[in-house]
Wavefront OBJ file of the C-alpha trace (Angstrom):
o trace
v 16.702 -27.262 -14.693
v 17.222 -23.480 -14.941
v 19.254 -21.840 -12.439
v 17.906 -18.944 -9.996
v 19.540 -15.933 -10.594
v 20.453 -13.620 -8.007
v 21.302 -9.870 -7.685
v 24.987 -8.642 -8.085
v 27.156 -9.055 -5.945
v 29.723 -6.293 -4.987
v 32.111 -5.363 -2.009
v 29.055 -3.908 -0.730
v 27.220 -6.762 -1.058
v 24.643 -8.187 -2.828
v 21.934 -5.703 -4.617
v 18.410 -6.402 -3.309
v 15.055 -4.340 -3.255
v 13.649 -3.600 0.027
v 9.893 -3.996 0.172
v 9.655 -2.554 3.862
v 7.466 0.525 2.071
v 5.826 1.425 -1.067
v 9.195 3.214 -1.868
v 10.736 -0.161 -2.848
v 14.209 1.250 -3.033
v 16.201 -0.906 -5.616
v 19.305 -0.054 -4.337
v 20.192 -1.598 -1.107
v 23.485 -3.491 -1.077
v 22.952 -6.642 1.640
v 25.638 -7.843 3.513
v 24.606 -10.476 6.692
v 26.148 -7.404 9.003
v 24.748 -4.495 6.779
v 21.774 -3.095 4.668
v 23.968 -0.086 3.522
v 21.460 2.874 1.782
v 18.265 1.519 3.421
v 16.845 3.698 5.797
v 16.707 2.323 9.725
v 13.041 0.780 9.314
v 14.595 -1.260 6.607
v 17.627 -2.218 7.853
v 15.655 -3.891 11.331
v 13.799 -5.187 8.834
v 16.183 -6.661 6.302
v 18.787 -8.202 9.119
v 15.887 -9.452 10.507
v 14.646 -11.374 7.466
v 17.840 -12.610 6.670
v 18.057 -13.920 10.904
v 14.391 -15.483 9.933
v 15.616 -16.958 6.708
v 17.929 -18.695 8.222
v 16.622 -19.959 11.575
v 14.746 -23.475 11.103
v 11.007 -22.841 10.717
v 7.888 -25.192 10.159
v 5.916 -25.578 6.408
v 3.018 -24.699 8.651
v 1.058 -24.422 11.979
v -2.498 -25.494 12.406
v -3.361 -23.678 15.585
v -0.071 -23.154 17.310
v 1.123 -26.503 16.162
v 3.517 -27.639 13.465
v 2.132 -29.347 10.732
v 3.145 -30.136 6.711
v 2.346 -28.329 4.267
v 0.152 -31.026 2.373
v -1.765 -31.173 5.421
v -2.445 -27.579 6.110
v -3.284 -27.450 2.521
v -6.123 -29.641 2.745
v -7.336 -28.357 5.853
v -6.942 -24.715 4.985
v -9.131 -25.797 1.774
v -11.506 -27.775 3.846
v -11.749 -24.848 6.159
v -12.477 -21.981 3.538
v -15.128 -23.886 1.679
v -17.056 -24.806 4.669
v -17.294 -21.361 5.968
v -20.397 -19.431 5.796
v -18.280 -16.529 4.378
v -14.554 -15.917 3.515
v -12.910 -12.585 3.870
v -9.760 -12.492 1.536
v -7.625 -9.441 3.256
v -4.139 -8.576 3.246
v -3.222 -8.490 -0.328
v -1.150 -5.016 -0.047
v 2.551 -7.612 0.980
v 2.611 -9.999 -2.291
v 3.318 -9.538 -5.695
v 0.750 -8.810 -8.921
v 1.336 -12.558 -9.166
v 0.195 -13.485 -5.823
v -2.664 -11.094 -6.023
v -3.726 -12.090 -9.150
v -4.025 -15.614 -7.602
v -5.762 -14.611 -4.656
v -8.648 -12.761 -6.628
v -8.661 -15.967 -8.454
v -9.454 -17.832 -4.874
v -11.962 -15.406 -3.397
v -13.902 -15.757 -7.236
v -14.064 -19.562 -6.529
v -15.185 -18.780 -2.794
v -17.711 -16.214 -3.501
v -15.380 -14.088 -0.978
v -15.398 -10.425 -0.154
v -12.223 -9.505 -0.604
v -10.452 -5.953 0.901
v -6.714 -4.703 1.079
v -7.875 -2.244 4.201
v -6.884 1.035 2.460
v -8.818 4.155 4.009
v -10.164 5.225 0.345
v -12.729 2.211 0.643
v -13.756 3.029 4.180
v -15.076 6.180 3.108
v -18.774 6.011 2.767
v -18.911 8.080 -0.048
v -15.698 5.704 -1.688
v -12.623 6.617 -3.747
v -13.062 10.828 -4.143
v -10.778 10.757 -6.831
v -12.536 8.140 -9.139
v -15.602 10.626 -8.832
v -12.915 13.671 -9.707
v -10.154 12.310 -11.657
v -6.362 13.707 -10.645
v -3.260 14.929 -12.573
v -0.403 12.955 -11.042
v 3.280 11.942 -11.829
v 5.855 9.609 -11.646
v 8.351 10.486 -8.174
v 11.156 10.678 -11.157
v 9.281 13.739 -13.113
v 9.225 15.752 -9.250
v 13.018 14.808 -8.676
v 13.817 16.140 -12.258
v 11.337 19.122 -13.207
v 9.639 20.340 -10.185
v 11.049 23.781 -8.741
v 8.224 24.221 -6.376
v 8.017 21.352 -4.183
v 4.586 22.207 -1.805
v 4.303 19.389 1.182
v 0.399 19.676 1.557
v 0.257 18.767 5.747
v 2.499 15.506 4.510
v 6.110 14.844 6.117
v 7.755 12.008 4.433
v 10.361 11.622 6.988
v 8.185 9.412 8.894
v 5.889 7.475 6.339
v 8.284 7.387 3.386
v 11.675 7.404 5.002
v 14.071 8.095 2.120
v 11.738 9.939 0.042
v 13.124 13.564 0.451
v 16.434 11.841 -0.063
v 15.756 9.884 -3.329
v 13.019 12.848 -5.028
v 13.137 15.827 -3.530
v 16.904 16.413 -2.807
v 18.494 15.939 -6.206
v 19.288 18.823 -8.390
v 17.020 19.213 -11.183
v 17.756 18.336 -14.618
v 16.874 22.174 -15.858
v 19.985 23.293 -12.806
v 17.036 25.698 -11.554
v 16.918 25.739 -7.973
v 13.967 24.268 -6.478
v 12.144 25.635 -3.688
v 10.286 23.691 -0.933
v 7.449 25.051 1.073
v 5.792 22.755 4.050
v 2.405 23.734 4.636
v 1.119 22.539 7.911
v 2.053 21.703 11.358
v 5.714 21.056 10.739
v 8.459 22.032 8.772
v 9.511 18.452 6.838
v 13.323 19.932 5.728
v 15.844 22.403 7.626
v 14.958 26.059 7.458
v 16.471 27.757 4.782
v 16.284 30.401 2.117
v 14.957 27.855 -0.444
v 12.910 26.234 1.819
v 9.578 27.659 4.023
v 6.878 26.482 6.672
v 3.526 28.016 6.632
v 1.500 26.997 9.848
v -1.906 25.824 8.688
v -4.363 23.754 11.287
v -5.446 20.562 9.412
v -8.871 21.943 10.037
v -8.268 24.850 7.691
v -6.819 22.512 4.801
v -9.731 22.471 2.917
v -10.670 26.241 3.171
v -7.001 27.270 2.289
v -7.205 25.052 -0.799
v -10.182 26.060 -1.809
v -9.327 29.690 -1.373
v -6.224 29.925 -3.260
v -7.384 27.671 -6.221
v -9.974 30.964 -6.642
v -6.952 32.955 -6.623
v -4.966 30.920 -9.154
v -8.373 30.434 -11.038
v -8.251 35.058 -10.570
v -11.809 34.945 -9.178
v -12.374 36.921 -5.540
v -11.741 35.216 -2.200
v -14.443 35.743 0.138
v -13.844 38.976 1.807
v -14.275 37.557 5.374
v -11.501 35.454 4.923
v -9.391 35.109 8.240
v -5.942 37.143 7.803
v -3.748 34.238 8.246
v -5.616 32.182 5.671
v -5.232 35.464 3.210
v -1.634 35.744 3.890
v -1.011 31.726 3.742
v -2.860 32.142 0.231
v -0.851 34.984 -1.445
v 2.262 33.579 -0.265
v 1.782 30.234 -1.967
v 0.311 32.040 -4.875
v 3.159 34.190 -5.605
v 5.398 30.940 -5.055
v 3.270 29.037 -7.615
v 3.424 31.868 -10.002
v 7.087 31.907 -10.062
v 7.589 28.811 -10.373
v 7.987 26.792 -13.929
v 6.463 23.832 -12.420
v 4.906 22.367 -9.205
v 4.251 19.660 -7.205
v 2.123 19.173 -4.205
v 2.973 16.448 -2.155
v 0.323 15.318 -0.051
v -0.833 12.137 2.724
v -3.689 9.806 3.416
v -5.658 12.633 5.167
v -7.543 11.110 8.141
v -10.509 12.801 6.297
v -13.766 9.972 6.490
v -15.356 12.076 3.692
v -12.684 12.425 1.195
v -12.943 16.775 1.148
v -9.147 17.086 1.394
v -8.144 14.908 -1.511
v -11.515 16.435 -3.290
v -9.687 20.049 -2.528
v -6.339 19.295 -3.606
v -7.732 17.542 -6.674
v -9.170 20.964 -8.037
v -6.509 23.093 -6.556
v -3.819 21.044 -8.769
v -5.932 21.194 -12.231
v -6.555 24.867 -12.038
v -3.078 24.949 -11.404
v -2.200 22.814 -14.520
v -4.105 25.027 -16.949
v -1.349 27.771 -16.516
v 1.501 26.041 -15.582
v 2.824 22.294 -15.418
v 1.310 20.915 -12.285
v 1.076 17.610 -10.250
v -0.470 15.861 -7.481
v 2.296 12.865 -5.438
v -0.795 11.306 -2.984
v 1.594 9.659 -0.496
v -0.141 6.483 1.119
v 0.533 5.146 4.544
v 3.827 3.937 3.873
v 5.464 2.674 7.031
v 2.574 2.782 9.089
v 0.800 0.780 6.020
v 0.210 -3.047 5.320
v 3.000 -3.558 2.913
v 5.201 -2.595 0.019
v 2.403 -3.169 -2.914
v -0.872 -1.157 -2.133
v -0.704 -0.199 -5.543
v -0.535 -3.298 -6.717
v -3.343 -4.754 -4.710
v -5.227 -1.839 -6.158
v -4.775 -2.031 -9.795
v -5.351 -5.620 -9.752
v -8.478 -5.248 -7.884
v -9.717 -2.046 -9.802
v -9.050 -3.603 -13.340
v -10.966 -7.287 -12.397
v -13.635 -5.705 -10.097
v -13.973 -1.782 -10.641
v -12.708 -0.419 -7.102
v -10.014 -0.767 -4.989
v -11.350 -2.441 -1.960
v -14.775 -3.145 -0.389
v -15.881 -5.987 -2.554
v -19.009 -7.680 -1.073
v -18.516 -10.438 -3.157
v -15.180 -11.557 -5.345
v -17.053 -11.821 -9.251
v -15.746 -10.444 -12.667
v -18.291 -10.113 -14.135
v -19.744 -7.448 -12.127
v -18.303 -7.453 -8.120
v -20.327 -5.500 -5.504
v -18.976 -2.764 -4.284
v -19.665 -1.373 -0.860
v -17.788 1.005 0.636
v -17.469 1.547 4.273
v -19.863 -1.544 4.325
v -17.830 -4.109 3.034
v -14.056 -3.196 4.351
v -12.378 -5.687 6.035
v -13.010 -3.735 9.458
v -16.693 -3.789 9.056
v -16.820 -7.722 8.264
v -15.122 -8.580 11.224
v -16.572 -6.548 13.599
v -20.083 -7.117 12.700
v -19.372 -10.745 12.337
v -20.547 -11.488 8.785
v -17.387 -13.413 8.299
v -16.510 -16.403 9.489
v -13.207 -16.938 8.014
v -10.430 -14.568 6.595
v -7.461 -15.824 4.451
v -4.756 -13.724 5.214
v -2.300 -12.640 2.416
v 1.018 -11.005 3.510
v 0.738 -8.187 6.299
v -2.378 -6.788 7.798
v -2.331 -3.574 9.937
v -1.944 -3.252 13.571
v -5.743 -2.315 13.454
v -7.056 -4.927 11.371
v -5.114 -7.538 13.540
v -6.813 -6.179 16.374
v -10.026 -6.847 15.054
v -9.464 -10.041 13.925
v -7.864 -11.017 17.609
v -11.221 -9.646 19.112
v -13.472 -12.323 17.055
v -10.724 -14.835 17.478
v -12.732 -17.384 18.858
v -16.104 -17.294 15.940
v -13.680 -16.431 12.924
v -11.287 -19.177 11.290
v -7.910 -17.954 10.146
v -5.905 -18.836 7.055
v -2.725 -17.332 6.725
v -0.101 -17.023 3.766
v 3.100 -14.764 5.130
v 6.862 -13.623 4.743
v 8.947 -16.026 6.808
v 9.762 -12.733 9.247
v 6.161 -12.650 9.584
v 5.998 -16.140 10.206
v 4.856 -17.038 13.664
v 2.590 -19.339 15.930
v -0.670 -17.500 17.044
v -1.447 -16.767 20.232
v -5.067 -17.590 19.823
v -7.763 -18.764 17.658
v -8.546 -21.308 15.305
v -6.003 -20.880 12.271
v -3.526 -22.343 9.724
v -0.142 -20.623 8.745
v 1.650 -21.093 6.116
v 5.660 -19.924 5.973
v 6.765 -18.258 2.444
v 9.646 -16.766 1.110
v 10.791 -13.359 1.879
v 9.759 -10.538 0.283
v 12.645 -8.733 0.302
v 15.329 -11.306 0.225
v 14.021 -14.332 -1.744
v 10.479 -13.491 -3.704
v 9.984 -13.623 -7.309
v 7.752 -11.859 -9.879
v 6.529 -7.779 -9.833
v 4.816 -4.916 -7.478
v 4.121 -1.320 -8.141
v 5.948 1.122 -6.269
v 3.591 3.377 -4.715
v 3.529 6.121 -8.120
v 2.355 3.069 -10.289
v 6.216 2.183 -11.652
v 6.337 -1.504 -11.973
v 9.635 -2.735 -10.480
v 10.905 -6.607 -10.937
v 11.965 -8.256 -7.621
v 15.260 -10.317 -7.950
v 16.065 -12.313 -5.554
v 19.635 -11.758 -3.435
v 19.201 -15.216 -1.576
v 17.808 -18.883 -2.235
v 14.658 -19.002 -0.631
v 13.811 -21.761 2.144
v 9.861 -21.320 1.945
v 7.781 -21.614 -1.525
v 6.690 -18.168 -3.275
v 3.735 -16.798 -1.973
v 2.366 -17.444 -5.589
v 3.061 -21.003 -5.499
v 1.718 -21.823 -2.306
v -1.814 -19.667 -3.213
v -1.903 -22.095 -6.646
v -1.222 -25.091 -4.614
v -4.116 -23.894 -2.470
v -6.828 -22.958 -5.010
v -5.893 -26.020 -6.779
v -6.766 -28.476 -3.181
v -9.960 -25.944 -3.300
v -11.199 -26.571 -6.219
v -10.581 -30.301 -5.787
v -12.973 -30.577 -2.531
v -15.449 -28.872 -4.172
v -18.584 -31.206 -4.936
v -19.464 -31.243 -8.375
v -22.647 -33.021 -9.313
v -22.728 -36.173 -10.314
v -24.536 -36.928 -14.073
v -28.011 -36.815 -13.866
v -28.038 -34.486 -10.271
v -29.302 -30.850 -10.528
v -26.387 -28.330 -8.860
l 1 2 3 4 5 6 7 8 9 10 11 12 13 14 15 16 17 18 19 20 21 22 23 24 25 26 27 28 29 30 31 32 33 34 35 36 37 38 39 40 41 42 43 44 45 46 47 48 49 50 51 52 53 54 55 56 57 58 59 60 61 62 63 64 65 66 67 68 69 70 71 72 73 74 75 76 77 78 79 80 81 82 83 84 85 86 87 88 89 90 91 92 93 94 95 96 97 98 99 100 101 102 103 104 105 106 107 108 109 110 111 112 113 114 115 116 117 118 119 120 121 122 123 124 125 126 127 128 129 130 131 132 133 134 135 136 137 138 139 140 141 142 143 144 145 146 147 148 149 150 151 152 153 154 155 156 157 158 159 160 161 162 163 164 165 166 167 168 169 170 171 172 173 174 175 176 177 178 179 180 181 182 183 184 185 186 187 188 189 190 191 192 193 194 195 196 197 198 199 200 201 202 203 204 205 206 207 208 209 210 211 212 213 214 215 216 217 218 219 220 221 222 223 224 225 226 227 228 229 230 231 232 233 234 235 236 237 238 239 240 241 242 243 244 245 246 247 248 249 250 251 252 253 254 255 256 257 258 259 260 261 262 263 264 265 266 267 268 269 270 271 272 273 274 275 276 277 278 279 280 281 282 283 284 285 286 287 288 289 290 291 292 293 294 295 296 297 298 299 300 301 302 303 304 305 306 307 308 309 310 311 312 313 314 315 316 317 318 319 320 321 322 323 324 325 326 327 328 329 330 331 332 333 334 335 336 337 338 339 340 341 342 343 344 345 346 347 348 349 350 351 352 353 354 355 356 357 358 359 360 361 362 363 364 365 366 367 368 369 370 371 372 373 374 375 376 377 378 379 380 381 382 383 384 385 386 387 388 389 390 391 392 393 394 395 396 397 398 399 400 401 402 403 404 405 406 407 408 409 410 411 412 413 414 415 416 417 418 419 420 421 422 423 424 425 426 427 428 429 430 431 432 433 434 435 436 437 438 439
């Protein structure tokens, strides 16, 4: 039988990769005391995982109560098949493999299936598949970008180490870079290589539009306000002395999709004279997990978007956006059961919780995640951790695939297993006819 390797081990500890954020920093040395490197979101979080590794835990729960796993394997199965509709959520906390399993499950269930990202709630969907964007690996800002523009984004809070990891280092040319935060706060220390330029988030759109006409040399409009005219020559000059840029930017709260639209356009008229890139930041901290990207790539390349699948099919999924999100589903009660894969967000949990007693719950989770519900009908299933114990691949949050090695035996199956184990009881129950019967 082959042996489970585990990451190094120094004096600092062992070497694990925290999946706390789409940052998945790979170099967090573990101790049972210490998470030395990680920021403080992932050190509550990594002591904490290692406390819920090792604390006893039921295979499962069927409504509050323990129960094995073989058990909450059939009923989960029995459950999802005999809904009207199944929601397949979550997604954005597991690994390519478990994802890939998952789309697998909602095919056989004709589910919808959703990872909650904002892009999909957007009626008119994804702006930048209708735009196309230049974008870059975090490693080509930390080593070539000398203008670093923070486009009303502050990584501090979203993307903790960030600044620290890609913005900080000296770059590979030794030019000094320069950092301007454009917006309602300043991001980094004042400085004389670094600037803020108040903007309302109002005014993004018209001050991106405005100097992309000025990098593009066509006229601004000659009623522009003064402080948008001097907020546009000063990142002009900035961006014309500068050998390359970057403009960092956020999940703008924008239902329409104008700001990413803007910024789109701004950063291609930029690239025509001058190397150029967009870093779209997601939610990170305040997100559903570690691999958004993942869940998107996997559900872009089998169904064509993102998120907001009506129905789970290969060979040509529907895709609804703002219709079919996971929000919608639940609150207009088209579903009547949701599997659950990893982490959902504080809203989407709400939702759920408000339909608790008409929608049946299936859930597949981290062991720190792992925990009785207060309410509702539902079946939870304990899996490794993510961070400590999990198997297999995710995307860090710029598309770089990064391998997960585990830093300590896991007590709970992988998340990938225990999907398999369930789409296999799934398919089982399902009543094929019998020679001679029309299906």
């Amino acid at each position: 039988m082959k042996q489970e390797s585990f990451g190094s081990c120094d004096a600092g500890g062992q070497r694990c990769t925290c999946a706390v954020c789409p940052l998945l920093c790979e170099d967090i040395q573990l101790s049972p005391v210490d998470a030395q490197r990680a920021c403080q979101n992932g050190q509550t979080a990594l002591l904490g995982a290692q406390a819920a590794e090792a604390s006893p835990h039921p295979e499962a729960w069927e409504n509050g109560q323990p129960i094995s796993r073989a058990l909450a394997l059939d009923n989960a199965a029995a459950t999802l098949l005999a809904a009207r509709r199944v929601l397949v959520t979550g997604l954005a906390d597991a690994t390519l493999e478990a994802i890939t399993i998952a789309c697998d499950l909602a095919e056989t269930l004709g589910a919808a299936i959703d990872a909650g990202l904002p892009d999909s709630a957007r009626p008119a969907g994804p702006t930048i598949a209708r735009v196309g964007e230049v974008t870059a690996a975090w490693e080509e800002l930390r080593d070539r970008a000398d203008l670093v523009v923070f486009w009303h984004c502050n990584p501090t809070a979203s993307h903790p180490r960030f600044i620290e990891r890609f913005v900080e280092p000296t770059l590979t040319s030794g030019l000094p870079r320069r950092t301007i935060a454009v917006g309602d706060g300043s991001v980094m220390p004042s400085g004389p290589m670094h600037g803020h330029l108040p903007l309302g988030r109002h005014l993004a759109v018209e001050a991106a539009r405005c100097l992309q006409m000025r990098i593009a040399g066509r006229d601004v409009p000659a009623n522009l306000a003064e402080p948008l005219a001097v907020l546009c020559d000063e990142l002009y000059d900035a961006i014309h002395a500068a050998t390359c840029v970057a403009i960092i930017t956020d999940d703008a709260p924008d239902p329409v999709g104008l700001e990413a639209w803007s910024i789109v356009h701004l950063v291609r008229t930029t690239a025509h004279e001058r190397p150029a890139f967009n870093i779209p930041l997601g939610a990170g901290m305040a997100g559903s997990g570690a691999d958004v990207a993942g869940a998107v790539a996997v559900c872009t390349w089998r169904y064509g978007a993102a998120g907001g699948i009506g129905r789970a099919d290969r060979s040509g999924g529907r895709f609804l956006p703002a219709e079919s999100t996971a929000h919608r589903l639940i609150e207009r009660g088209e579903v009547d059961a949701v599997l659950v894969v990893g982490r959902l967000s504080p809203s989407l949990e709400a939702a759920i919780a408000a339909r608790a007693a008409n929608i049946s719950v299936v859930r597949v989770c981290d062991a720190a995640d792992a925990c009785p519900p207060a309410a509702g009908r539902s079946i939870q299933f304990r899996t490794a951790s993510t961070s400590l114990a999990t198997t297999g691949t995710m995307l860090r949050e710029d598309g770089r695939r990064i391998v997960l090695t585990p830093c300590r035996p896991a007590t709970a199956p992988q998340m990938r297993d225990l999907l398999g184990d369930l789409a296999e009881v799934v398919q089982r129950l399902i009543v094929r006819p019998s020679a001679g019967e029309r299906p």
